[in-house]
C-alpha positions as CSV (number, residue, x, y, z in Angstrom):
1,X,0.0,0.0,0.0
2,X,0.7,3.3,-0.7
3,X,1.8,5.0,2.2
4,X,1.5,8.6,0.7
5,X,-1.9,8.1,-0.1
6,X,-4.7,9.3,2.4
7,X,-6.3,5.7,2.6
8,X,-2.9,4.7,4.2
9,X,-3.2,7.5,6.8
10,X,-6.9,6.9,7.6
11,X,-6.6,3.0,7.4
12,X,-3.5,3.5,9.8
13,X,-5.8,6.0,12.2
14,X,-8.5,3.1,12.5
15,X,-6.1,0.7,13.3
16,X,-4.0,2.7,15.8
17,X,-7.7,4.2,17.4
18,X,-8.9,0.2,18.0
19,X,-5.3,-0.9,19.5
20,X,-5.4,2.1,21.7
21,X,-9.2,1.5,22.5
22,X,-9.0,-2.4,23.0
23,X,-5.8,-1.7,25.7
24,X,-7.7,1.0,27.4
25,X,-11.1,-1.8,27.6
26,X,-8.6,-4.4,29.0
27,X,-6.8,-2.0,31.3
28,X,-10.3,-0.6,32.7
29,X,-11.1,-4.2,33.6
30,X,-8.3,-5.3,35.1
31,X,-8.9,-2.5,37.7
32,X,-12.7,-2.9,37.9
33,X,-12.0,-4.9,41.1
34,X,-9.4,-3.0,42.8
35,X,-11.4,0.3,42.3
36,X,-14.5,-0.9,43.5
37,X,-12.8,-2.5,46.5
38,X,-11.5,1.2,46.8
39,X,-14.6,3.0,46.9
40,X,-16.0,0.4,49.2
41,X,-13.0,1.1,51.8
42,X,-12.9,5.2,51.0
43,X,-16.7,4.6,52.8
44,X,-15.5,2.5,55.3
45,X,-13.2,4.9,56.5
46,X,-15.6,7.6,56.9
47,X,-17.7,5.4,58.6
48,X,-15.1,4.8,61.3
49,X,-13.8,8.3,60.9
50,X,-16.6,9.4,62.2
51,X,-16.5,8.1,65.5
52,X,-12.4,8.8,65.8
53,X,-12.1,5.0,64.5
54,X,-8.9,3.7,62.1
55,X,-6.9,7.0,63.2
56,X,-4.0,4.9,62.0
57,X,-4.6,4.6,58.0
58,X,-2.3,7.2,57.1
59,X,0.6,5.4,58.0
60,X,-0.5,1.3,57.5
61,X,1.4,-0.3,54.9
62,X,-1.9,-2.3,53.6
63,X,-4.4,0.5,54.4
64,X,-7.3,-1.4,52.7
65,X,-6.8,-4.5,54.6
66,X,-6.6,-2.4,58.1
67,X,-9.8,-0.6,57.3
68,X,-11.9,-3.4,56.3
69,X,-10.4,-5.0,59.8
70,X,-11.8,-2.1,61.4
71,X,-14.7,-2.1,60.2
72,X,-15.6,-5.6,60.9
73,X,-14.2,-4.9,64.3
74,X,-16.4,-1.9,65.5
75,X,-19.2,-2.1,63.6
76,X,-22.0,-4.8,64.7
77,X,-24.8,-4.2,62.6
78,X,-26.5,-2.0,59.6
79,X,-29.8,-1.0,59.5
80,X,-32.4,0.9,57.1
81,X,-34.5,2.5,58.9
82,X,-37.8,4.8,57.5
83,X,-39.0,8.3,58.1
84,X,-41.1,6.9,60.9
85,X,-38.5,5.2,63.0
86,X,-39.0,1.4,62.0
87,X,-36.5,-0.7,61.0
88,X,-36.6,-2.2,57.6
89,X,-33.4,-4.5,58.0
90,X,-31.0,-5.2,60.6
91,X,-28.1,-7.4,59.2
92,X,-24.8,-8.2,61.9
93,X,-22.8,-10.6,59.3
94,X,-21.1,-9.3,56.0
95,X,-21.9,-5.5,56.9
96,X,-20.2,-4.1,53.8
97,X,-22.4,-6.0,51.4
98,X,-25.4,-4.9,53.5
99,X,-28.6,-2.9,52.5
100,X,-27.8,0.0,54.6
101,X,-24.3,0.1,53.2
102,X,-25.7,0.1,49.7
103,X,-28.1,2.8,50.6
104,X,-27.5,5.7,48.2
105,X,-27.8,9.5,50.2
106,X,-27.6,10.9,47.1
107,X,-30.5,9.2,45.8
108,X,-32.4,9.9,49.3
109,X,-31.5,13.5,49.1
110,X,-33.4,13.5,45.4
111,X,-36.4,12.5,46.7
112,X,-36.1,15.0,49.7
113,X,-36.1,17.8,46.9
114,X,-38.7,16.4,45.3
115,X,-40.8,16.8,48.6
116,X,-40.1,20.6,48.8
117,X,-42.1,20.9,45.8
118,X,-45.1,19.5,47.1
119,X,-48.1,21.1,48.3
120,X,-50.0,18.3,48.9
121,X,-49.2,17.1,52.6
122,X,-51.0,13.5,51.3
123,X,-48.3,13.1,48.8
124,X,-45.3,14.5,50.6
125,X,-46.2,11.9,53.1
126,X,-45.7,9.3,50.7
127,X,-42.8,10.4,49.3
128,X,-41.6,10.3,52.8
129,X,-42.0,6.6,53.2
130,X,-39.9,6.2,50.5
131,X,-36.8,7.3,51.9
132,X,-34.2,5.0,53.3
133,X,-32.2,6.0,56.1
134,X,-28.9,3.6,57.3
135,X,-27.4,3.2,60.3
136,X,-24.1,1.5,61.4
137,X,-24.0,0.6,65.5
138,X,-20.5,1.1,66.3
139,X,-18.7,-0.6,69.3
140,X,-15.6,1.7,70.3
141,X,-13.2,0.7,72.2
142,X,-14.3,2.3,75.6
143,X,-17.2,0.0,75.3
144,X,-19.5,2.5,74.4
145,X,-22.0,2.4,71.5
146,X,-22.5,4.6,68.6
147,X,-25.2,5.0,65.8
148,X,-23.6,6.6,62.9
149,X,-26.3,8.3,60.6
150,X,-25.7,9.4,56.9
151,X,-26.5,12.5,55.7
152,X,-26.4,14.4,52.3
153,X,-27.0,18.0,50.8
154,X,-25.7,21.0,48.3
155,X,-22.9,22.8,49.4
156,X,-21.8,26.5,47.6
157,X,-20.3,24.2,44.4
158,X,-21.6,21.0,44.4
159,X,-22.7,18.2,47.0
160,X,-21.5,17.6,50.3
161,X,-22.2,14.9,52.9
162,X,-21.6,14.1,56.2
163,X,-21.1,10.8,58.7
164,X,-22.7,11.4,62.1
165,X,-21.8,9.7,65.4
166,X,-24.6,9.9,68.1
167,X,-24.5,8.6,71.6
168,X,-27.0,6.7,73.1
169,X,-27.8,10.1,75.2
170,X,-28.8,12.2,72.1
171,X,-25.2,13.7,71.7
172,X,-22.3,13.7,68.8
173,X,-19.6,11.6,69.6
174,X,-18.3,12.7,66.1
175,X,-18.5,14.1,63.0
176,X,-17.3,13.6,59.0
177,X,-17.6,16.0,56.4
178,X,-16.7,15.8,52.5
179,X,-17.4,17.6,49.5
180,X,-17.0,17.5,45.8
181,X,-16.2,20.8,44.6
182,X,-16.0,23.4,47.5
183,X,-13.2,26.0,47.0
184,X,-9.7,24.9,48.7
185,X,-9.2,26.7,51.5
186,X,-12.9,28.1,51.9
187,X,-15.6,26.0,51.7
188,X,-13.0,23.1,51.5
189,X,-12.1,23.1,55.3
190,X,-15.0,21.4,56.3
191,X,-13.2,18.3,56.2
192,X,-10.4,19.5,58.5
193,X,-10.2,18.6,62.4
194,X,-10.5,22.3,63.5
195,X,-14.0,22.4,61.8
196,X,-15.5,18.8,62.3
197,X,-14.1,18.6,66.4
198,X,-16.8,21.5,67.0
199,X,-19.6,19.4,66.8
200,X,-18.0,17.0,69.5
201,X,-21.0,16.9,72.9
202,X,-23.1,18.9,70.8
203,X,-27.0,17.8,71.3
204,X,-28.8,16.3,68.4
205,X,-31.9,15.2,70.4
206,X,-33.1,16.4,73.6
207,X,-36.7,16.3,75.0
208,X,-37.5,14.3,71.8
209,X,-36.9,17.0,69.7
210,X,-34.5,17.5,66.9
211,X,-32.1,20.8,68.5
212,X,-30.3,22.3,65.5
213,X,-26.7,23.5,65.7
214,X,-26.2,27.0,64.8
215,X,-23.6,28.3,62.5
216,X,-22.3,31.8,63.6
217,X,-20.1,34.0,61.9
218,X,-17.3,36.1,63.4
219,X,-15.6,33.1,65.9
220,X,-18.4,34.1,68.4
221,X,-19.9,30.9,69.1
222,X,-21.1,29.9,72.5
223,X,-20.7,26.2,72.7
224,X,-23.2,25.7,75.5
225,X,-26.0,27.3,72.6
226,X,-24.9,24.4,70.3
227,X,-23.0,26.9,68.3
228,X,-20.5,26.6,66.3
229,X,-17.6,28.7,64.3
230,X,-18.4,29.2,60.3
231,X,-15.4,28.8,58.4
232,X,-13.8,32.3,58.0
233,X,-14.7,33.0,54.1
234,X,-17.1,30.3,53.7
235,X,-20.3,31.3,55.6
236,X,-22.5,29.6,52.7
237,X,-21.0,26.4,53.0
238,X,-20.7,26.3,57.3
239,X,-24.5,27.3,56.6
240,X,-25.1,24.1,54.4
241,X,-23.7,22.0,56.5
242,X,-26.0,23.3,59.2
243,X,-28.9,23.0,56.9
244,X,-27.9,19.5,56.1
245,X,-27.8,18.1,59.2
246,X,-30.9,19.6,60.5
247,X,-32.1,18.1,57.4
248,X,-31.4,14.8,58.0
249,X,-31.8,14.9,62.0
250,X,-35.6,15.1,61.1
251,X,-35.8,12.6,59.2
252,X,-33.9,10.2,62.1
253,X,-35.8,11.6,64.9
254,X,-38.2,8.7,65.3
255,X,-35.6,6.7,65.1
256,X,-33.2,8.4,67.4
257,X,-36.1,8.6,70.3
258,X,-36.0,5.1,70.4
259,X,-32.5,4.9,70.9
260,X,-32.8,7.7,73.4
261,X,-35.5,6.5,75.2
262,X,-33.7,3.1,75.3
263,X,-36.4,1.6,73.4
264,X,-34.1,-1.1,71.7
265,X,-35.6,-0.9,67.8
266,X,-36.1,-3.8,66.0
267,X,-37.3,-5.3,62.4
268,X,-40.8,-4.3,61.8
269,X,-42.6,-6.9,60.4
270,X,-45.6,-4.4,58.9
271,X,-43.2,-2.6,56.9
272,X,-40.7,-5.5,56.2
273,X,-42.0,-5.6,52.5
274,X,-40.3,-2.1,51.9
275,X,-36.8,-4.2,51.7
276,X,-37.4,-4.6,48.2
277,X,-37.9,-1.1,47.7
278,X,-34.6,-0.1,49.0
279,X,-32.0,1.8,46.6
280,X,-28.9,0.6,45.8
281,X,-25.8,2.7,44.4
């Protein structure tokens, strides 16, 4: 063949744009595992994170094998729980397989939206029901335990999320924060220690009702009011997170006076047809 000719060069481009495709395909699967093994441990981590848990991942030679150890360590069971405080599922084997670990927020948070639209009390109802809400019972090593709750909302640039760890008294033994697009040393800090130790003893439940925690501005916070210290800069973010976990609070507040109350909850056979409903990532 010709190589001069433009058949040549577009014959040649074919062949070069398959090789390269084909290597790419095999490549992508090769790593399918490993990165889904990945993601799987990243949530892990923030589970435990949450709750002061796996402090030593940084520096582990095999940080995916010490987090999945862990994990089955501390945590003793996941749940999906409803709007209303029952318990769809309650699994204490295999927990990062289980429902409430392949509970999508995001997908919880979309149907949150969905319900400020609504006029129709009826519907929103409904919509309500819909929403799954997991829950990991952590052991720590003090021999206390923990219920870590999910939560999920819009930050200034994009999503953020949080892990929340709540005593058996209605108060934050810790908190997790992420992001996926705040600004770097704004909005971005909400992952740091500094920000996320704030929430430490701060009341989520009291009197069987949901207390809020307050975002001020200006380093004026008065911890005793459930206060906290906005992120110099990043007011709008410090305020979503705020918004987020009040948010989400709510929605766990049937469930949490149970816990409070010391009303051990359990599967609820009248909703346990609901399992199927649950969403997956």
């Amino acid at each position: 063949m010709d190589t001069n000719k433009n058949t040549y060069t577009v014959i040649y481009t074919i062949v070069m744009v398959a090789i390269v495709a084909t290597i790419l395909a095999l490549v992508s699967m090769g790593l399918k595992n490993k990165q889904q093994t990945n993601i799987k441990v990243e949530k892990q981590m923030n589970i435990l994170g949450c709750a002061g848990l796996a402090k030593d991942a940084k520096t582990v030679k095999d940080r995916n094998t010490y987090v999945q150890d862990e994990f089955k360590k501390y945590i003793t069971e996941a749940l999906v729980v409803n709007s209303d405080g029952e318990v769809l599922k309650s699994e204490t084997e295999n927990l990062d397989v289980s429902d409430a670990f392949k509970v999508s927020t995001a997908d919880q948070f979309d149907i949150i939206r969905k319900m400020e639209g609504i006029q129709n009390e009826a519907e929103k109802e409904k919509l309500a029901k819909e929403i799954q809400l997991p829950v990991f019972v952590c052991q720590t090593p003090e021999g206390e335990k923990n219920y870590i709750l999910s939560g999920y909302g819009a930050g200034l640039w994009g999503p953020i999320w949080t892990y929340i760890a709540v005593k058996e008294n209605g108060k934050i033994a810790g908190a997790l924060f992420d992001h996926a697009s705040e600004t770097p040393g704004l909005g971005g800090e909400i992952v740091t220690d500094k920000f996320r130790s704030q929430f430490e003893n701060k009341a989520v439940l009291s009197d069987g009702e949901i207390i809020p925690i307050t975002v001020v501005k200006g380093g004026a916070a008065n911890a005793e009011n459930n206060e906290i210290n906005a992120i110099s800069g990043a007011t709008i973010t410090s305020t979503a997170v705020q918004t987020m976990i009040t948010n989400w609070m709510n929605l766990y507040k049937p469930y949490l006076k149970k816990i409070v109350n010391g009303n051990t909850p359990v599967v609820e056979e009248a909703v346990a047809e609901a399992e199927e409903t649950i969403k997956t990532e």
